[in-house]
C-alpha positions in Angstrom: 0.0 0.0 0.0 1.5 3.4 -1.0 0.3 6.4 0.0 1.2 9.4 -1.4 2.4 12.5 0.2 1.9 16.4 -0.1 3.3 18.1 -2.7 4.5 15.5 -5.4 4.6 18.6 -8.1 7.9 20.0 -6.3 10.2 20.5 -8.7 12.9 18.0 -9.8 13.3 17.0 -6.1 13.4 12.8 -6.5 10.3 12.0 -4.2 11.9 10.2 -0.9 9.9 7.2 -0.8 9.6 5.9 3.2 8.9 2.8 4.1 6.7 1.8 7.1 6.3 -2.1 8.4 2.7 -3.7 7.5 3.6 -5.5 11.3 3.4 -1.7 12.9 4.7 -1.1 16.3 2.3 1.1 18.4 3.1 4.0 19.2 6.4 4.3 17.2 5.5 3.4 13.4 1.7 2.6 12.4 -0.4 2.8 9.2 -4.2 2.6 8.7 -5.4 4.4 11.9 -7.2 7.4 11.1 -4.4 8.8 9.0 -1.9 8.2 11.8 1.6 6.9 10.9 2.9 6.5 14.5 5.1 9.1 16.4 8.4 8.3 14.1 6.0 8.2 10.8 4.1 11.5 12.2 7.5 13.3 12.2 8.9 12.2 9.1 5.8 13.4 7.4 5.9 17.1 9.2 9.6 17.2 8.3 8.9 16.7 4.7 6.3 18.7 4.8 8.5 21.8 6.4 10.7 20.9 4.2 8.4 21.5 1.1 9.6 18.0 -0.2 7.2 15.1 -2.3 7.3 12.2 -0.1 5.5 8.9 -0.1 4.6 6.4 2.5 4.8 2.9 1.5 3.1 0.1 4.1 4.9 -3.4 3.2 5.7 -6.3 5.4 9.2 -5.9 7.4 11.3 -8.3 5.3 9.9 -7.1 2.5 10.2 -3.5 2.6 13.9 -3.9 3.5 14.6 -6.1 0.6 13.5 -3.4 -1.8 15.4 -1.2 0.6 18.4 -2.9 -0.3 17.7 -3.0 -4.2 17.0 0.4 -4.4 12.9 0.5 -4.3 12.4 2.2 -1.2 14.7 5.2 -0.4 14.0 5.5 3.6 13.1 3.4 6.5 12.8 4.3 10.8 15.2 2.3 12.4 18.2 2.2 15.0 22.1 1.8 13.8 22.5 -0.1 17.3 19.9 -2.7 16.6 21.5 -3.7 13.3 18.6 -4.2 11.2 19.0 -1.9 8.7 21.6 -3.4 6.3 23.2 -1.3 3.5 22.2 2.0 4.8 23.9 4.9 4.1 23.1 8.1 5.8 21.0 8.5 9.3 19.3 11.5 10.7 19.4 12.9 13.6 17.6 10.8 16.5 13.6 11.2 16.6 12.5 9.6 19.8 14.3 7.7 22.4 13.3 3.9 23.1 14.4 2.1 26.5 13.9 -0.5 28.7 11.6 1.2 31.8 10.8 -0.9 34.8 7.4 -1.0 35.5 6.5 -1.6 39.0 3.5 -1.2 41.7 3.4 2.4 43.2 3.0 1.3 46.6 6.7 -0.4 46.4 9.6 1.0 48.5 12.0 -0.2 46.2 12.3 1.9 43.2 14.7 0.2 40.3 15.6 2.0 37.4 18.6 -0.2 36.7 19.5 -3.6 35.4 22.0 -3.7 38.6 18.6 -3.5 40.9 16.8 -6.1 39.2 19.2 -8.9 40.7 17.5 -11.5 42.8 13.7 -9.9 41.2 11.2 -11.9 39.4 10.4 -9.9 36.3 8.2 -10.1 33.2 9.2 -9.4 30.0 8.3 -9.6 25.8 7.9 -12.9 24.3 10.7 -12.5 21.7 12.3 -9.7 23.1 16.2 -9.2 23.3 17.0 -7.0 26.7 20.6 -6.1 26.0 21.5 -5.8 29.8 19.7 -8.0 31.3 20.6 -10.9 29.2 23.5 -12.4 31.1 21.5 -12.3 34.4 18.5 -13.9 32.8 20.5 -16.9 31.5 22.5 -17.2 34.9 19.4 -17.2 36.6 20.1 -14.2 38.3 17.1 -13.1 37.2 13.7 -15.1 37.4 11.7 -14.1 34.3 8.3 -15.1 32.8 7.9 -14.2 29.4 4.1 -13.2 27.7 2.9 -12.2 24.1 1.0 -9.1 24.8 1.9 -6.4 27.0 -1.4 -5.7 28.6 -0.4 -9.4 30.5 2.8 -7.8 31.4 1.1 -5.0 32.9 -1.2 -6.8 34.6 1.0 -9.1 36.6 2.9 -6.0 38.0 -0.2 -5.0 39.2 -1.3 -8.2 40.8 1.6 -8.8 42.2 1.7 -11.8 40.2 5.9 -10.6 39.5 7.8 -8.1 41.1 8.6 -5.8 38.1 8.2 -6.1 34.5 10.2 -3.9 31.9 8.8 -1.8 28.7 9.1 0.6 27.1 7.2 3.8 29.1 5.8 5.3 25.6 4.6 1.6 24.6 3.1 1.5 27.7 1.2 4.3 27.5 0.2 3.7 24.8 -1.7 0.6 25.4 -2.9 1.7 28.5 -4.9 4.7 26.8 -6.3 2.6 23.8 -7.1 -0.3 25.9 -8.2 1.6 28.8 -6.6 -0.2 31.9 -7.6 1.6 34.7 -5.8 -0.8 36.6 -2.5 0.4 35.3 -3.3 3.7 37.6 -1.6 1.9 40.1 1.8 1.5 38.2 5.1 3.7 38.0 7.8 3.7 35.5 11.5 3.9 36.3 13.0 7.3 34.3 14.9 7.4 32.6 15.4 3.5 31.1 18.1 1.5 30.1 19.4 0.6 26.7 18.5 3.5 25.4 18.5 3.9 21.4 16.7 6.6 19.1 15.0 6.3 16.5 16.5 7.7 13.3 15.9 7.7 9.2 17.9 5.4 7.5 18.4 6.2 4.3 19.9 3.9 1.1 21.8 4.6 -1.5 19.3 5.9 -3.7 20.1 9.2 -4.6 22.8 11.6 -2.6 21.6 12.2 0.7 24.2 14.3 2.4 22.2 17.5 1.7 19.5 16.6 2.6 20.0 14.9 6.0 21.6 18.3 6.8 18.2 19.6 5.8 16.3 17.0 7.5 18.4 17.6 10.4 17.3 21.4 10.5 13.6 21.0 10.1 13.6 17.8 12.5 15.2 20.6 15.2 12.9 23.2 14.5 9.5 20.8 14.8 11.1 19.8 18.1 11.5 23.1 19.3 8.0 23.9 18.6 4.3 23.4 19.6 3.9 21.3 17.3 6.3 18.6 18.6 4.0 17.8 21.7 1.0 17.5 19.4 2.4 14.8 17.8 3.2 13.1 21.2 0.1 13.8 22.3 -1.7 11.8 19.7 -0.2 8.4 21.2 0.0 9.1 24.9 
C-alpha cells in the first residue's frame, strides 16, 4: 500500500519514498489508523512537509520493505544503527524519539529500580521474543527469574497483581496501550526514568540518490519541529 504524500509537483526533487512495516509497532510506526503513521511516521511526514519535499509512505511487510530497501525500491526506513537491522544504509538522521527498557512496578513499592544492577534476585516479566541487551547475562544465569508473555497488557497486569515483582517496557509503549485499551488498573503502576538501553529512533536512508544534503536539511527542520508546539501535538496523539 502506497500512500502518497503532499506536494508531489515539487520541482525535480526525487520523491523520498519511506517505508513503514505492514507489522506496525504502536506508538512508534503505524499505518491505517485514522491517517496516523505512528510518532516516528508523524514526524517524518511534518519534516517533509516543512521541508516542502514530495514524499510517499509505503506500508509493506518488514522483510519485504527492506529487501526493496536494499535494491534500491524504497529510499527511507525508521530504524536504529545499534539494533542492526538496517543493512546497506547509508546516511542517518538525527535521533527522533528515544526507546528504552523502563521498569514497570507497583506504586506502593519501596523499592524503586531504574537499573539492570537493581533487578538482581527480582522476578520480572518481559516480551515474548524480546532481546533486553543488559539484562541478558542475568536472565541466562538465573540471576534473574523471568516469565515471558505475548502481549503487553499481561505484562502490565502481573505487576499489578503482584503476580511478579517488576516487568520492563518501554514507558511510551506503555502508555500507549494503557490509553487505547483503557486499563484503569494500570493507575496503580510507576515507570522507572529514565530507562536502560536507550536507542533513538532515526531515518535510515539507502543509496538511492545523494543524501548528504539533505540529511543536513532533515536535520534542521527535525530541530525546528522539536523546538515547537507542534512537537508535543504529535506526542500527544499516542500518549
Amino acid at each position: 500500500m502506497a500512500v502518497p504524500g503532499f506536494n508531489m509537483h515539487a520541482g525535480a526533487e526525487q520523491v523520498v519514498r519511506f517505508g513503514i512495516p505492514e507489522e506496525s509497532y504502536p506508538p512508534y510506526l503505524m499505518h491505517g489508523d485514522s491517517g496516523r503513521h505512528g510518532i516516528v511516521g508523524d514526524v517524518f511526514v511534518a519534516v517533509m512537509r516543512a521541508m516542502d519535499r514530495p514524499y510517499e509512505i509505503v506500508v509493506l511487510p518488514e522483510k519485504r520493505m527492506l529487501f526493496k530497501a536494499q535494491n534500491g525500491e524504497l529510499d527511507a526506513v525508521a530504524a536504529a544503527p545499534e539494533w542492526g537491522n538496517s543493512p546497506g544504509a547509508t546516511y542517518w538522521s538525527e535521533g527522533i524519539i528515544s526507546v528504552s527498557d523502563n521498569v514497570v512496578m507497583q506504586k506502593g513499592r519501596t523499592e524503586t529500580i531504574s537499573t539492570p544492577e537493581g533487578l538482581s534476585g527480582k522476578t520480572a516479566v518481559l516480551m515474548h521474543g524480546y532481546v533486553y541487551p543488559s539484562l541478558e547475562a542475568k536472565i541466562k544465569s538465573g540471576n534473574i527469574s523471568t516469565t515471558r508473555v505475548t502481549r503487553f497488557a499481561q505484562l502490565l497486569r502481573m505487576v499489578e497483581s503482584g503476580r511478579v515483582e517488576y516487568g520492563v517496557l518501554d514507558r511510551n509503549v506503555a502508555q500507549w496501550v494503557i490509553r487505547e485499551q483503557k486499563l484503569a488498573f494500570a493507575k496503580g503502576l510507576a515507570f522507572s526514568q529514565p530507562g536502560f538501553d536507550e536507542v533513538s529512533y532515526r531515518i535510515a536512508l539507502y543509496p538511492t540518490g545523494d543524501w548528504a544534503p539533505f540529511v543536513v536539511k532533515f536535520n534542521a527542520a527535525l530541530a525546528r519541529l522539536k523546538a515547537s508546539h507542534a512537537w508535543d501535538e504529535i506526542l500527544d496523539r499516542y500518549r
